[in-house]
Rosetta silent file (secondary structure, phi, psi, omega in degrees, C-alpha in Angstrom):
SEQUENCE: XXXXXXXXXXXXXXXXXXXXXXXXXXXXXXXXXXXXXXXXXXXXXXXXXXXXXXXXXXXXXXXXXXXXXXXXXXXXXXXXXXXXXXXXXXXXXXXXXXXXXXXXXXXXXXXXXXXXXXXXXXXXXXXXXXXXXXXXXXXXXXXXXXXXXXXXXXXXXXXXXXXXX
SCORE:     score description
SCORE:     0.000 S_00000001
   1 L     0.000  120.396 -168.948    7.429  -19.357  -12.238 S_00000001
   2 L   -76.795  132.642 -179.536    6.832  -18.066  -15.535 S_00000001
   3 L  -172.151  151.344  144.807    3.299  -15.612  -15.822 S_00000001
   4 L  -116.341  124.603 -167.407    1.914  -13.274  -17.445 S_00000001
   5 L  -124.190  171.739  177.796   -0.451  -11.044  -15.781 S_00000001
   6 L   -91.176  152.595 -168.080   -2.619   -7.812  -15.806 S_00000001
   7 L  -116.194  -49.583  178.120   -0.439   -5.827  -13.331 S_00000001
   8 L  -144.354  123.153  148.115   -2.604   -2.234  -12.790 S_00000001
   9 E  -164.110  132.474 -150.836   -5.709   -1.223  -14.329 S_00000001
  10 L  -153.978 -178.270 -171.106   -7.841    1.140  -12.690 S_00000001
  11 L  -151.892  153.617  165.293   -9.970    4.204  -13.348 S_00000001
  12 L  -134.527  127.726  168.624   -9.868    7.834  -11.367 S_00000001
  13 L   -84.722   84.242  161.427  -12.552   10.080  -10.767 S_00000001
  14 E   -51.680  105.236  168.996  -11.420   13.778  -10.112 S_00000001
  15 L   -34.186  159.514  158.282  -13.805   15.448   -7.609 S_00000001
  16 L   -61.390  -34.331 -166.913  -15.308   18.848   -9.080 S_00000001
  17 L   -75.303   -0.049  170.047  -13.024   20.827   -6.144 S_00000001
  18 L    56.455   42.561 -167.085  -10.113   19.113   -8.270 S_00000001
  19 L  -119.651  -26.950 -178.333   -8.881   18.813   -4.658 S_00000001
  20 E  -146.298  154.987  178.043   -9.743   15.524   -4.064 S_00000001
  21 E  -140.956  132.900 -179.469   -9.789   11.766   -6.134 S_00000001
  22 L   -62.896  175.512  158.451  -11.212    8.541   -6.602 S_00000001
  23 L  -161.791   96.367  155.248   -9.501    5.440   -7.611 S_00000001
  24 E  -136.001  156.001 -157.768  -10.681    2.121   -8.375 S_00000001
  25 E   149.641 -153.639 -169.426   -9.706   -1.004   -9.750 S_00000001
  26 E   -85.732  124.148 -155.365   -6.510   -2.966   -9.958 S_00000001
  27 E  -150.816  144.409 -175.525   -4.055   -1.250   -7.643 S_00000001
  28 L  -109.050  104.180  175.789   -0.248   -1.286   -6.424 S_00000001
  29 H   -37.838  -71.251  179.076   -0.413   -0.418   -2.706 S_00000001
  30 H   -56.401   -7.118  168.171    3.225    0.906   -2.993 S_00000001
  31 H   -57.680  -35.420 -161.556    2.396    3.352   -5.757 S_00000001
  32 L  -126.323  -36.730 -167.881    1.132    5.485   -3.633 S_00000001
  33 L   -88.455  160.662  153.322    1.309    4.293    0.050 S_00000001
  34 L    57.843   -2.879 -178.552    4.766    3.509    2.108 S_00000001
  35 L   -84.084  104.786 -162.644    6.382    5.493   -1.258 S_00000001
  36 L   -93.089  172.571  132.976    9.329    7.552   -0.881 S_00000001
  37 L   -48.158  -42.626 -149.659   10.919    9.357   -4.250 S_00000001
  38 L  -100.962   -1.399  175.556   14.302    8.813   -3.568 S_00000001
  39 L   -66.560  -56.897 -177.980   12.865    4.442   -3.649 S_00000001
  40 L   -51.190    1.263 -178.034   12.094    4.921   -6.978 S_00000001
  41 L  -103.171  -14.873  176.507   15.411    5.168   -8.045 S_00000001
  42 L  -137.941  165.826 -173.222   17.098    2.207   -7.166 S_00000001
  43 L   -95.353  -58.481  154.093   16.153   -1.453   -7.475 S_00000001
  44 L    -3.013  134.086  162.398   16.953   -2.719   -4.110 S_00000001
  45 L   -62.047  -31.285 -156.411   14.126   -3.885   -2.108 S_00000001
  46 L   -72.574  -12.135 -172.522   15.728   -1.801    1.124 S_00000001
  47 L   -90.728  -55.588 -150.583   14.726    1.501   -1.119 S_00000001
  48 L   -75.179 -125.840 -154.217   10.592    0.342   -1.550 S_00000001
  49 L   -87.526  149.381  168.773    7.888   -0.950    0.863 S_00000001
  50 L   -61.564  106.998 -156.470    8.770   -1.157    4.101 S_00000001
  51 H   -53.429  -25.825  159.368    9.367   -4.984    4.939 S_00000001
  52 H   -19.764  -63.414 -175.944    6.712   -4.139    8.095 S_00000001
  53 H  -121.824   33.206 -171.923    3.920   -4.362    5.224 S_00000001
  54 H  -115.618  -22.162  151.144    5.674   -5.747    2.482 S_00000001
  55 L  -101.382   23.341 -168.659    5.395   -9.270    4.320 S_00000001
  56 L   -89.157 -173.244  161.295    2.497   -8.843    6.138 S_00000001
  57 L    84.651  160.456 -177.859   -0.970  -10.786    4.949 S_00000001
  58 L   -62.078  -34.024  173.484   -1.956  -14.485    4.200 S_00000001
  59 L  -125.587   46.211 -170.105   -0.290  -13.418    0.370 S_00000001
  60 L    61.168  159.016  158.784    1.434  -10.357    1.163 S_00000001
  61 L   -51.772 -149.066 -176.213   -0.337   -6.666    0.073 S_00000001
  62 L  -112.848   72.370  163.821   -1.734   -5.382   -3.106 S_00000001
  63 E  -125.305  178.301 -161.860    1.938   -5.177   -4.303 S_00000001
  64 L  -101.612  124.155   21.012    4.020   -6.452   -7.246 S_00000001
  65 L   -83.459  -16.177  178.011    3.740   -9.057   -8.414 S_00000001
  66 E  -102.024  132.806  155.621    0.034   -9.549   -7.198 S_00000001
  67 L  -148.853  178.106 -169.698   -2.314   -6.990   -6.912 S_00000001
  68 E  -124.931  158.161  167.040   -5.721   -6.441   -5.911 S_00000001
  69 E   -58.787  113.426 -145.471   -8.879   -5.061   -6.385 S_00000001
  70 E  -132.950  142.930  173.517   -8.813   -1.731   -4.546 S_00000001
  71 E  -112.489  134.140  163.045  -10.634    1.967   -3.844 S_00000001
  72 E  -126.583  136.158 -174.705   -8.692    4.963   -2.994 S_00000001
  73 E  -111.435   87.541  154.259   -9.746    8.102   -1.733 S_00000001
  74 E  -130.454  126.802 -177.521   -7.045   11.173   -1.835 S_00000001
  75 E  -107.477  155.083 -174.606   -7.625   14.330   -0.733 S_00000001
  76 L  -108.537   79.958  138.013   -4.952   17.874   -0.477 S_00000001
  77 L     2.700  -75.357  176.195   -6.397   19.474    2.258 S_00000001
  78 L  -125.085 -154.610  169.238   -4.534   22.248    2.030 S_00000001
  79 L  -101.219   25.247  158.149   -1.378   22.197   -0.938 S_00000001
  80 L  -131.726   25.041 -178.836    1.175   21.121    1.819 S_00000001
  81 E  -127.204  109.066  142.423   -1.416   18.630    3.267 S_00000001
  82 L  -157.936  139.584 -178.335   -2.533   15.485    1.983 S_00000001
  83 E  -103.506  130.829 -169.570   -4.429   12.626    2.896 S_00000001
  84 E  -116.861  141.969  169.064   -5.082    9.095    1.119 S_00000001
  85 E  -143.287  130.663 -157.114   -7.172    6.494    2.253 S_00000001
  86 E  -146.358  139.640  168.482   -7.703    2.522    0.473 S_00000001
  87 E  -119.580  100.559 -159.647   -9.520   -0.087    1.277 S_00000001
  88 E  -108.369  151.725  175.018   -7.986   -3.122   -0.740 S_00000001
  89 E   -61.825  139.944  149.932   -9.040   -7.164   -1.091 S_00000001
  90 L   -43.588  -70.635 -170.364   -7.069   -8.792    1.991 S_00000001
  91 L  -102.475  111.675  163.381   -5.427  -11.962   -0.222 S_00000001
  92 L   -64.851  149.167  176.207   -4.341  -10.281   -3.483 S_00000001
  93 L    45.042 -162.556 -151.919   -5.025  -12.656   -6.882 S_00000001
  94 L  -105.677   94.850  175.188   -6.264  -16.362   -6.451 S_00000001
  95 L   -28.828  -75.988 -145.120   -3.089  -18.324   -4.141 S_00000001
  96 L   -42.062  -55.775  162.942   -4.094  -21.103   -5.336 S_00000001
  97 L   -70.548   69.247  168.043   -3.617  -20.205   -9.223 S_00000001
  98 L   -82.321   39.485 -171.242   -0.593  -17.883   -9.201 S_00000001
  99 L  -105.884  -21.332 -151.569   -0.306  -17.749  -12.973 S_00000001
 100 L  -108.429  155.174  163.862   -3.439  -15.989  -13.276 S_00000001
 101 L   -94.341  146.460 -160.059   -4.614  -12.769  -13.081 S_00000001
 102 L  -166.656  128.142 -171.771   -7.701  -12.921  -10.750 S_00000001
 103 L  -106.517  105.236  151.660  -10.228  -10.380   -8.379 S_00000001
 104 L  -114.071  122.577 -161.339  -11.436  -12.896   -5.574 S_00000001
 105 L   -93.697  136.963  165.759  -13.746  -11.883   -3.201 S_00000001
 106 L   101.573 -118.743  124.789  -14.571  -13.371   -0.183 S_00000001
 107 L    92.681   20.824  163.826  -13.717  -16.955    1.587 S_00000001
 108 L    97.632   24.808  175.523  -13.077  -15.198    5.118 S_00000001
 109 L   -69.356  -31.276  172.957  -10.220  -12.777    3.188 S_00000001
 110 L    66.399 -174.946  170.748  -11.239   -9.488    4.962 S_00000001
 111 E  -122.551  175.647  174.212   -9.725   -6.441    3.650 S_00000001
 112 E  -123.568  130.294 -176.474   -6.291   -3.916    4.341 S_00000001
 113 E   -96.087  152.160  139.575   -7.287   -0.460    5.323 S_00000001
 114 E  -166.633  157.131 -154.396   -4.929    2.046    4.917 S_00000001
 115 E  -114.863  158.849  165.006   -4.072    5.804    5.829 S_00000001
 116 E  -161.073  100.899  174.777   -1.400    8.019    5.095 S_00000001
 117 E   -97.536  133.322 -165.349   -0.923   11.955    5.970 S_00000001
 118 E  -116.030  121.330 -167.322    1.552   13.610    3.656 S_00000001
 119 E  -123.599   63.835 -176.636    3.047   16.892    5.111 S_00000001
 120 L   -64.321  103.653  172.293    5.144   18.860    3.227 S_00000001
 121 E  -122.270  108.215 -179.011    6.871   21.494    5.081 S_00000001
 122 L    58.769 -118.561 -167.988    9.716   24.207    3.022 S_00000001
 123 L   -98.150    6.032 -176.810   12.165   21.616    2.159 S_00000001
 124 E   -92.479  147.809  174.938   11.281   18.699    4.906 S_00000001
 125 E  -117.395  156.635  173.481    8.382   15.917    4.049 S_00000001
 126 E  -145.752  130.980  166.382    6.976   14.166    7.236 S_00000001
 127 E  -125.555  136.961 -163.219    4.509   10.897    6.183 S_00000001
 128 E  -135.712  125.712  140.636    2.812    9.142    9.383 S_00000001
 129 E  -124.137 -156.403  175.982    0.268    6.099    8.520 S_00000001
 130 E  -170.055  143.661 -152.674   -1.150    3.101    9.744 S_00000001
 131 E  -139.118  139.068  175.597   -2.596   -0.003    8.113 S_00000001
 132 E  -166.932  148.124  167.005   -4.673   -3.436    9.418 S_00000001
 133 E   -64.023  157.104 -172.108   -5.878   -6.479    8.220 S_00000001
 134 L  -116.238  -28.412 -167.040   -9.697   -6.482    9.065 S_00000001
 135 L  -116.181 -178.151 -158.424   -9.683  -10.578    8.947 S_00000001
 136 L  -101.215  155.684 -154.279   -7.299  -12.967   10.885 S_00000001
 137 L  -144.032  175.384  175.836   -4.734  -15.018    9.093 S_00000001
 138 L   -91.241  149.242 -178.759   -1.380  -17.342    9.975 S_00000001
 139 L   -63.547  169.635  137.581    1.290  -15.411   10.849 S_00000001
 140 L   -66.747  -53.986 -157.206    4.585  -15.871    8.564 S_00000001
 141 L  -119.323  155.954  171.789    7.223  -14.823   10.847 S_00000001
 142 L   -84.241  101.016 -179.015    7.096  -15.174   14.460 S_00000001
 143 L   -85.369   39.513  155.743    6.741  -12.219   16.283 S_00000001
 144 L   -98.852   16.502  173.974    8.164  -13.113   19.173 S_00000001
 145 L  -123.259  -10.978  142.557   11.405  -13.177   17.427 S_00000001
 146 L  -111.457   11.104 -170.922   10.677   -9.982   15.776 S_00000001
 147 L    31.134   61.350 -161.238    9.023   -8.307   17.902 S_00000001
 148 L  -153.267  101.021 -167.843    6.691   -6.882   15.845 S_00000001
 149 L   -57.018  106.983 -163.743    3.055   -8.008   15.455 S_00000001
 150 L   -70.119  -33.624 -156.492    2.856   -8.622   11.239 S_00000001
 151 L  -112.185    4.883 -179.402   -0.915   -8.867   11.276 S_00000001
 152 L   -69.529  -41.221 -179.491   -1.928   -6.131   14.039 S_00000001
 153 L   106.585  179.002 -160.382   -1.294   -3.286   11.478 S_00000001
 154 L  -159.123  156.892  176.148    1.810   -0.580   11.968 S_00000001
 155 E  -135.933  126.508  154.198    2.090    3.543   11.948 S_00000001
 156 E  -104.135  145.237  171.731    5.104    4.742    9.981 S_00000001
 157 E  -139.713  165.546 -178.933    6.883    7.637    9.697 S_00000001
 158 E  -150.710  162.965  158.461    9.895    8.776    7.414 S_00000001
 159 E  -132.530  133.281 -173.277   11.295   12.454    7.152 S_00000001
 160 E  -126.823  136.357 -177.264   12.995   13.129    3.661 S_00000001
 161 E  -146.248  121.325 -164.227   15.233   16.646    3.748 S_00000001
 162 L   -86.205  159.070  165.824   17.268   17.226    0.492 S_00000001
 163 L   -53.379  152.869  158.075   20.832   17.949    0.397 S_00000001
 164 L   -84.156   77.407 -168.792   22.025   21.352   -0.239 S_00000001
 165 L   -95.314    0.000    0.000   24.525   21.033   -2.679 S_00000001
């Protein structure tokens, strides 16, 4: 299906303590959340969002190709500490019209919450979050055959430790 769409467009507010920042507007979940470094580098889906919340929702997240109108809150605690928090539309763009770009609110859609603490320690990263739908939807996959509730929400964790070459 052929489209052309607005993809991100968003505005950020720096706190005065330049410590902490707003964000809202049109927003790519994986920009920030579920985002590794070493993803960005390859094309592969198996490098990006974590298929856990990259197929979750009545339309998926606020990921590409759809994304939704979204607030983010991240603050750096300390500089090897930081925490983000988003509250996003549930059902990104309009189903019904998926040519369009489109912010629609409401019709029982609920929103996706999500958290993420970012840990940086010497040369190890440790990221632990957790994410939920606030309204209820059909599932896509059956979890009793994956055994993994898609619309319950999920806590992740990765460790990234670079080579020593």
């Amino acid at each position: 299906m052929q489209a052309v769409r607005l993809y991100e467009a968003w505005l950020q507010h720096d706190l005065p303590n330049e410590r902490a920042s707003l964000r809202f507007g049109l927003y790519d979940l994986n920009s920030e959340f579920d985002a590794l470094a070493t993803a960005s580098l390859f094309i592969n889906s198996a490098h990006g969002i974590g298929v856990d919340i990259g197929q979750s929702g009545q339309a998926g997240p606020s990921i590409f190709p759809l994304t939704s109108l979204s607030a983010r809150l991240e603050v750096a605690v300390t500089p090897a500490l930081r925490v983000r928090v988003a509250v996003l539309d549930g059902v990104p763009a309009d189903p019904d019209r998926p040519r369009r770009t489109a912010v629609k609110l409401g019709n029982g859609d609920g929103v996706l919450t999500i958290g993420e603490v970012d840990y940086t320690l010497g040369p190890a990263r440790v990221i632990a979050g957790y994410w939920r739908y606030t309204a209820p939807f059909e599932v896509a996959l059956d979890s009793a055959l994956t055994g993994f509730p898609w619309r319950a929400g999920a806590t992740t964790a990765a460790t990234s430790v670079p080579r020593a070459d």
